[in-house]
N, C-alpha and C positions, 0 to 999 in steps of 0.2 A: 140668844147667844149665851154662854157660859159666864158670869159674873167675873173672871180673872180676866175677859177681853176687853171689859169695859175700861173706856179712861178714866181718869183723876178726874173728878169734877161731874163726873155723871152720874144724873141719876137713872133706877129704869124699876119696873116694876116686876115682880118675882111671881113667875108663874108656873112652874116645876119645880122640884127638887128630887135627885137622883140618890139613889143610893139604898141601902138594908135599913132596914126601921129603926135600929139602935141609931144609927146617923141623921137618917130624918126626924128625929124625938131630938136626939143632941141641938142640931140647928134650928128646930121649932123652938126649943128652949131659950134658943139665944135672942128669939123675934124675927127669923127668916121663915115666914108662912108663906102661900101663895097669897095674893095680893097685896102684898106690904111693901110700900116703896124702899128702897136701899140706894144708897150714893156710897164710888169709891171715892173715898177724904184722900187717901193716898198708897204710894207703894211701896214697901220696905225691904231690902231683902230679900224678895219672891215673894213676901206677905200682904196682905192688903188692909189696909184699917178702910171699915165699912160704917157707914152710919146708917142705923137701922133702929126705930120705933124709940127717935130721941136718945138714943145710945151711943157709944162707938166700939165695934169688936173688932177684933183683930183674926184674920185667918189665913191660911194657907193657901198656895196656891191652888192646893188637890183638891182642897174643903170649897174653894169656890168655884170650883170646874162642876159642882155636884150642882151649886143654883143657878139655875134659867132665869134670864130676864128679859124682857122684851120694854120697848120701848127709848131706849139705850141704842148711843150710835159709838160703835168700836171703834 
């Protein structure tokens, strides 16, 4: 499922990412690879602050519709 479906408080593990290479290079950058666990911390606005590889980033709704994660219950 799309990373924007997921709830506050879950985590799930990140096995695709969609999008043109400049997008997939941006969000590799941030520490969204395939494998990497990610939890939504919360929802802002339409925004999500995500915590990812001892970080916290903050993205959009569109930018999280592009990572898949499985393990995660919507």
């Amino acid at each position: 499922m799309p990373l924007s479906m997921v709830k506050t408080g879950m985590p799930g593990t990140i096995y695709k990412i969609n999008g043109r290479d400049h997008t997939r290079r941006f969000l590799e950058g941030l520490g969204f690879v395939e494998g990497e666990r990610v939890t939504v911390v919360s929802e802002l606005g339409g925004n999500l602050i995500l915590q990812v590889k001892d970080a916290r980033v903050a993205l959009d709704r569109s930018m999280a519709n592009r990572i898949w994660v499985e393990d995660a219950v919507g």
